[in-house]
C-alpha positions, 0 to 999 in steps of 0.5 A: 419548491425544493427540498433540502436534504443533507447527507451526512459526510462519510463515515471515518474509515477504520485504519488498518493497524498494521498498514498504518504500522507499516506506513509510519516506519516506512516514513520515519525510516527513510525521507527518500524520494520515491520513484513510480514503476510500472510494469506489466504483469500476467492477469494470473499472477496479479491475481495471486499477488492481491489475494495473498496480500488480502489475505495478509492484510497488507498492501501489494506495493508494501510487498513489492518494496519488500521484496525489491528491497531484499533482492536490491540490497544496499551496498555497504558505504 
């Protein structure tokens, strides 16, 4: 004989306003393709960067494309 037991499903995370902010206008701004790069890093550094953007509550990658974006701007047409 079994028993049934049923969880229930996982609660709803809480969305980050401002990473949600972020993502929407990155989204709305743009309709580009995206790329994936990778690239190694020191562990130090990683380490650096994620506890910074913890802090900030902010994602790494939304740091990183900031940053690209700012070093790479576009040239004007």
């Amino acid at each position: 004989m079994s028993k049934d037991v049923s969880f229930p499903g996982k609660p709803p995370s809480k969305l980050n306003s401002r990473a949600a902010e972020a993502f929407a206008e990155l989204r709305l701004a743009s309709e580009e393709r995206t790329k994936r790069v990778t690239f190694d890093i020191p562990a130090t550094l990683h380490q650096r960067v994620k506890q910074a953007c913890v802090r900030e509550d902010i994602s790494m990658s939304q740091v990183l494309r900031e940053f690209l974006e700012r070093r790479f701007p576009q040239a004007p047409q």
